[in-house]
C-alpha positions as CSV (number, residue, x, y, z in Angstrom):
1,X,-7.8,-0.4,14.0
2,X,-5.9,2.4,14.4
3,X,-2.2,2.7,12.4
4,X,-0.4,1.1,14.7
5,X,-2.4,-1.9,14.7
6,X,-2.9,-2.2,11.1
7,X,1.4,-2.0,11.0
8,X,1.5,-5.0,13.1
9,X,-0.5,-7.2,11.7
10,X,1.1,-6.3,8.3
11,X,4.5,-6.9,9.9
12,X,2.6,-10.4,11.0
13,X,1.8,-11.5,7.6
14,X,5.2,-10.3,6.0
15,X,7.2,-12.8,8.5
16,X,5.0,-15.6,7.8
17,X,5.4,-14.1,4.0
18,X,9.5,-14.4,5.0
19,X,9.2,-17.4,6.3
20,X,7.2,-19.5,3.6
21,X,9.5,-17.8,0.9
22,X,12.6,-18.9,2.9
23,X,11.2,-22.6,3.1
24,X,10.3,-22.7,-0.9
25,X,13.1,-21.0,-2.2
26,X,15.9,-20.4,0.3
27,X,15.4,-16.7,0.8
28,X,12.6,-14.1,1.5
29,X,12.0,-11.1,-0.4
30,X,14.5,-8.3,-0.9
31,X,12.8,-4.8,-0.1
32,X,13.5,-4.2,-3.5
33,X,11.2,-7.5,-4.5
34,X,8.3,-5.9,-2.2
35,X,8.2,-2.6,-3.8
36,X,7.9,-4.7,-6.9
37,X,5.3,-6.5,-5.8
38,X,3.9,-3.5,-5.1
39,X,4.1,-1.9,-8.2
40,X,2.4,-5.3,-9.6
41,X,-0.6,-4.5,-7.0
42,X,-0.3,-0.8,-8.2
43,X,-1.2,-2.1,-11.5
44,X,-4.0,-4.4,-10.6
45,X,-5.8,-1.9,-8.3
46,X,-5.9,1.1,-11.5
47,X,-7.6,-1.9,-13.9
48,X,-10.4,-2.2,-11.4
49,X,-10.6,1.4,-10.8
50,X,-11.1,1.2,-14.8
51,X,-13.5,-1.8,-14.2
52,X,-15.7,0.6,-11.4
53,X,-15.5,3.5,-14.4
54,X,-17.1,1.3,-16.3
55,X,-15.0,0.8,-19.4
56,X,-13.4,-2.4,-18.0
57,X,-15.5,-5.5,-17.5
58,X,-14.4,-7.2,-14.5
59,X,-16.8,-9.4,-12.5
60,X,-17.0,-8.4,-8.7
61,X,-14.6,-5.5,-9.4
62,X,-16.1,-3.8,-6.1
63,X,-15.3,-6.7,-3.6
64,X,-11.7,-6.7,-5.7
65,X,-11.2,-3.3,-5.6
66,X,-11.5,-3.3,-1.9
67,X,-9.2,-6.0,-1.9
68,X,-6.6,-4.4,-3.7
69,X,-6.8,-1.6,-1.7
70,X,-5.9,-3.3,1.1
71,X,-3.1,-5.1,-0.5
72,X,-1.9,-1.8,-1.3
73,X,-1.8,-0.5,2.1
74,X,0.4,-3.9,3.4
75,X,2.5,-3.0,0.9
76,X,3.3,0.7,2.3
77,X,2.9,-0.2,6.0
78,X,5.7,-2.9,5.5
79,X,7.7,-0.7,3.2
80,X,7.9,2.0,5.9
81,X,9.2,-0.1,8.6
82,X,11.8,-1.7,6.0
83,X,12.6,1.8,5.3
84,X,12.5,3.1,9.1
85,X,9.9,5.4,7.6
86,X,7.5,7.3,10.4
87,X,4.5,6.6,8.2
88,X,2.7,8.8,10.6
89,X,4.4,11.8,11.2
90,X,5.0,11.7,7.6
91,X,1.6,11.4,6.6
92,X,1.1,14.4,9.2
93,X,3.3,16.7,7.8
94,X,3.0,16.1,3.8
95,X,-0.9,17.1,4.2
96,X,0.4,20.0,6.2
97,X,2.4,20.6,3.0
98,X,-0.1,20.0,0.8
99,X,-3.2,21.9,2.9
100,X,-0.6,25.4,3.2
101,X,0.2,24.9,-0.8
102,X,-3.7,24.7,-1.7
103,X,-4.2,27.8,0.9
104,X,-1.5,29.6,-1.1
105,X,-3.0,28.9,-4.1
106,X,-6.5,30.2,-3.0
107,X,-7.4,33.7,-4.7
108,X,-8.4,36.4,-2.4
């Protein structure tokens, strides 16, 4: 799946996300109330990164790991859209930024 695909389908499960929400409690989620959701995820992912390190003991950390991950990403595909954020080009042009600082860096 390439970015744009993976966007969609996040964008898929946000409305149905919206849409529950809005049935159970009369209102979706604020973008405010995602980026805290996402902070929450943020959270969860660096204890199973702590788990995989070894110093944590959390059973199937790998499979969860991979899981967090992923709920990571939905988190900043949706929050770009939200944001009108060209996750792309951005993507594109901070490693640009990042590649020409470490180059910089570099001793002769």
């Amino acid at each position: 799946m390439d970015l744009d695909a993976l966007t969609q389908r996040a964008l898929q499960i946000h409305h149905q996300y919206q849409s529950l929400n809005e049935s159970r409690f009369g209102r979706g989620w604020t973008r405010d109330e995602i980026a805290l959701g996402f902070m929450g995820d943020v959270g969860d992912l660096m204890k199973l990164v702590i788990a995989q390190n070894g110093v944590r003991d959390i059973p199937d950390s790998g499979a969860k790991l991979a899981h967090e991950l992923a709920d990571c990403l939905w988190s900043v595909l949706v929050l770009s859209q939200l944001y009108h954020v060209d996750l792309e080009n951005a993507f594109t042009q901070t490693m640009n930024e990042i590649e020409a600082h470490i180059t910089s860096q570099k001793r002769p």
